[in-house]
N, C-alpha and C positions, 0 to 999 in steps of 0.2 A: 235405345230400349234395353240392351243388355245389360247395361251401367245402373240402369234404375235396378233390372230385376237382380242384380248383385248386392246393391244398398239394399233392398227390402231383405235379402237373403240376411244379411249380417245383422239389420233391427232385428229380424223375429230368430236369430241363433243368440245374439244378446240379451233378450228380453226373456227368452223361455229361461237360459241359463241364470242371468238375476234373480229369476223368480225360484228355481230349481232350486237356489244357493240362501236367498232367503228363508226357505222352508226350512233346510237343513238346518240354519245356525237361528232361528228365530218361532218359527211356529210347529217345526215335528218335536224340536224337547217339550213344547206344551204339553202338547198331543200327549206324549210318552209318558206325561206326570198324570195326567185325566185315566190314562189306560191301569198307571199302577195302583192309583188312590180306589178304581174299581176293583180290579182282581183283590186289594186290599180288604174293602169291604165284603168280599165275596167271600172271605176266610181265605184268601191266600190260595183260592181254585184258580185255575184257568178258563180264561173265557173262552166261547170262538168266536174265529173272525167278525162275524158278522154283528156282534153282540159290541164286537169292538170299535168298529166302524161307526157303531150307530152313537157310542160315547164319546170318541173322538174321531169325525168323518174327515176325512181329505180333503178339501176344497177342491174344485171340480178344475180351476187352473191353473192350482197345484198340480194335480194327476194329469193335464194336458200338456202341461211343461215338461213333466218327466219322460213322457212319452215321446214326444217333436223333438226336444232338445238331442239326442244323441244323434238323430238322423240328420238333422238341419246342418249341426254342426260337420257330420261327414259330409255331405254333399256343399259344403260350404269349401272347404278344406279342399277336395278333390277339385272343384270347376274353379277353384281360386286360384291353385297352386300347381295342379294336375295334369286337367285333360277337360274341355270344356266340349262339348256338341256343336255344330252349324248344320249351318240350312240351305246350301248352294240355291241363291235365288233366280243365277238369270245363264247364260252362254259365254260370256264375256270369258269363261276359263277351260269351254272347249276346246280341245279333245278330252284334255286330264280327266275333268270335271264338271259332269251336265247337270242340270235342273233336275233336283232330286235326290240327289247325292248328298245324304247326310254325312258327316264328316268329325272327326275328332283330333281338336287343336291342342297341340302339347305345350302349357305354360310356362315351364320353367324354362324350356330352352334359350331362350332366350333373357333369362335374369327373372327372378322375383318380385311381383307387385303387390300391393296392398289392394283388394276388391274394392276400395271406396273409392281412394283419391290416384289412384296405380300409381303410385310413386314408388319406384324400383328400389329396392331394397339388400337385394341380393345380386350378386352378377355371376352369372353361369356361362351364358357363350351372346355371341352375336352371328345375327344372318348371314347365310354365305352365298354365294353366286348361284343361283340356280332352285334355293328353296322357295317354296309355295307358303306365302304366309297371311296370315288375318290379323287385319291394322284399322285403326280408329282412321277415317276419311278425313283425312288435314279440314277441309271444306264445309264439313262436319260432325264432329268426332263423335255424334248419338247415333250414327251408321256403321255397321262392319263390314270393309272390302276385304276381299282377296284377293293375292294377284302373285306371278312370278319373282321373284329380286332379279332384278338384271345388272345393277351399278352398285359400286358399293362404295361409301366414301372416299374421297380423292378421284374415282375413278373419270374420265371424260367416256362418255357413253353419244355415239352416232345413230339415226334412225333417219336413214337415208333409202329410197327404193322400197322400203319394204323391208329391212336387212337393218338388222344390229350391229353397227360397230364398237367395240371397246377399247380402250387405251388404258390398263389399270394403272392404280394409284403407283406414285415412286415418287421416291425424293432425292433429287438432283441431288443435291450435296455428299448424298452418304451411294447414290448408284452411279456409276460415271457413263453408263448410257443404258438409259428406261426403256422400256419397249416400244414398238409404236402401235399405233390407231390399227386395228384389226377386223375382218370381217370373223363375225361366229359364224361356225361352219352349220352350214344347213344342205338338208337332204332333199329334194322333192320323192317323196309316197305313191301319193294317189291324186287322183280326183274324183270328184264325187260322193263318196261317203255320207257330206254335210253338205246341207243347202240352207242358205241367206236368200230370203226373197226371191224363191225359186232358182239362186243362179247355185252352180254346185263348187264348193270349197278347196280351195287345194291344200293336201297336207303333206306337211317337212317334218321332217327330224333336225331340231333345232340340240346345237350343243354348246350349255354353258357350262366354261371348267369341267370339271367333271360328271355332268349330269346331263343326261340327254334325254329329252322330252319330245311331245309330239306341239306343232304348233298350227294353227290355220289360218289361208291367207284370199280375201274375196279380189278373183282378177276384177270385178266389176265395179271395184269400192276405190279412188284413186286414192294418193296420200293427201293429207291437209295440211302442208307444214304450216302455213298463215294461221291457224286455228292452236299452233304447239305453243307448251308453254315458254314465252324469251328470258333467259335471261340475260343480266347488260356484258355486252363482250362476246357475246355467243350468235353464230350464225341461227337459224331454222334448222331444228333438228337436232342441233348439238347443244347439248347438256352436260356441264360439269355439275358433277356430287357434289353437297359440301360434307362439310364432318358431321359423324353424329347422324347421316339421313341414309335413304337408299333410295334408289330409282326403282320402281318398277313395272312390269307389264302385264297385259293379261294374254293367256296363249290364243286366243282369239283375236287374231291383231286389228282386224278392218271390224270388231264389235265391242270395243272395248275403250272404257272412259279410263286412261290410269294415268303416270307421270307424264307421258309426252301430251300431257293435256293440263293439268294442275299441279304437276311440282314434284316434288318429292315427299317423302315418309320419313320423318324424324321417329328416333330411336324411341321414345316415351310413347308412339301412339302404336308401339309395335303389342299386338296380343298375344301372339305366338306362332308356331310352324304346324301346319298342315301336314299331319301325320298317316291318316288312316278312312276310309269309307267305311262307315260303320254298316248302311243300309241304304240301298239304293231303291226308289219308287219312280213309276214310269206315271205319267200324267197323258196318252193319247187319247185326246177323247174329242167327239165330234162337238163345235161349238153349238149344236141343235139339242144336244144331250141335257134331258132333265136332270141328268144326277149332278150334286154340284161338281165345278174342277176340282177342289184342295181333294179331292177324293181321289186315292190313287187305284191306276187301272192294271198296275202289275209289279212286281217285283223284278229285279234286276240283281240276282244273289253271283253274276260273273262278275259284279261290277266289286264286288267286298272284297275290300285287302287294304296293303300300301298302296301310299301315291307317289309319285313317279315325276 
């Protein structure tokens, strides 16, 4: 759905501008001969406008092109290249980020796309261990997920117990001994907080690299490794990155559809990093409630800032 309302963005910032550009080099010099041949016959007075208008009138999507055209094009430019809006739809990235948490994704960070065909054109940086990012759904790229990085190419990524292991990328030949297979250090919080199906959540301070995040974990949800994704060579659980992709999670680990389920995120479906909560709405409303749900029943202004 995004992808469409990008293509329509670029027709109607194309289309006003054609037309903007045609006036200028094709029907305003008319226009401007019809105004001089009156003031001419007028003995060389000056009209007013409106006198003018009525000799040579505008075309009405003429004046609407002029008008859309500079706006289209900003808003075209900024959610292209910029900083685009989301809509946190479901829990899958609880604690970070709940249902309702609108949010704004920074596009360049991660290299420069084209709004139609995103075919990367510029390169700026790539993902790092621990960013929050929004990425076309391999499964199907007319969906926008979000989700943690947790692997980054070359790396072997474990998800064993409940628990992330990493082994980052190295290359034998040039390291004469790579690191090994490691647990990411995790903290137990609380309990309680969040409830799944009435059971209550436990929360950790999860730390990748540099970045420490809050993560949640259901005792009552066991693992499925049978259900992960295999691939050939690889036990249940363990995952080698290839190049070019990234593994990753949602901080909601026992609610969450992401790689250890479908695969990885190649570099091309990446839309960018998860920068900021613009505005947060709370949705508690009794299922008895006449008013609809998309109606929000409160504002959440602790929740405005960076993400974490």
């Amino acid at each position: 759905m995004a992808n469409y309302f990008s293509i329509g963005l670029v027709f109607i910032t194309l289309a006003s501008g054609l037309i903007w550009l045609a006036d200028a080099l094709l029907w305003a010099p008319k226009r401007k001969e019809k105004m001089a041949l009156a003031k001419a016959s007028n003995g060389g007075t000056n009209l007013d406008d409106e006198t003018l208008q009525k000799i040579a009138p505008e075309p009405y999507l003429v004046d609407t092109a002029k008008q859309i055209f500079p706006v289209i094009a900003f808003v075209l430019v900024l959610r292209s290249f910029l900083y685009e809006p989301f809509q946190i739809p479901s829990g899958s990235m609880m604690p970070t980020l709940l249902v309702g948490d609108f949010i704004l994704v920074e596009k360049f960070t991660y290299g420069l796309k084209d709004p139609v065909a995103r075919n990367k054109f510029l390169e700026v940086g790539e993902p790092e261990r621990g960013d929050i990012v929004v990425f076309k759904y391999p499964e199907d790229p007319n969906i926008d997920f979000i989700k943690r990085v947790v692997g980054l190419p070359g790396d072997t990524v474990v998800y064993k117990n409940k628990q992330v292991f990493i082994k980052p990328a190295c290359d034998v030949t040039a390291t004469p001994q790579c690191p090994p297979l490691k647990p990411v250090e995790l903290t137990f919080e609380q309990r309680g907080e969040f409830f799944q199906d009435l059971v209550p959540l436990e929360r950790f301070t999860e730390k990748l690299g540099e970045v420490s995040h809050q993560i949640l974990r259901n005792p009552a949800v066991p693992p499925h490794p049978q259900m992960y994704y295999q691939q050939p060579g690889t036990a249940a659980g363990e995952f080698l990155v290839p190049e070019g992709q990234y593994m990753v999670l949602g901080d909601n680990r026992d609610n969450s559809r992401d790689s250890r389920y479908w695969g990885f995120v190649p570099d091309e479906n990446l839309v960018g990093k998860a920068v900021a909560i613009w505005i947060s709405f709370e949705f508690d409303r009794e299922p008895s409630s006449w008013v609809p749900g998309w109606i929000p029943t409160g504002v959440r202004f602790s929740r405005v800032g960076g993400i974490h």
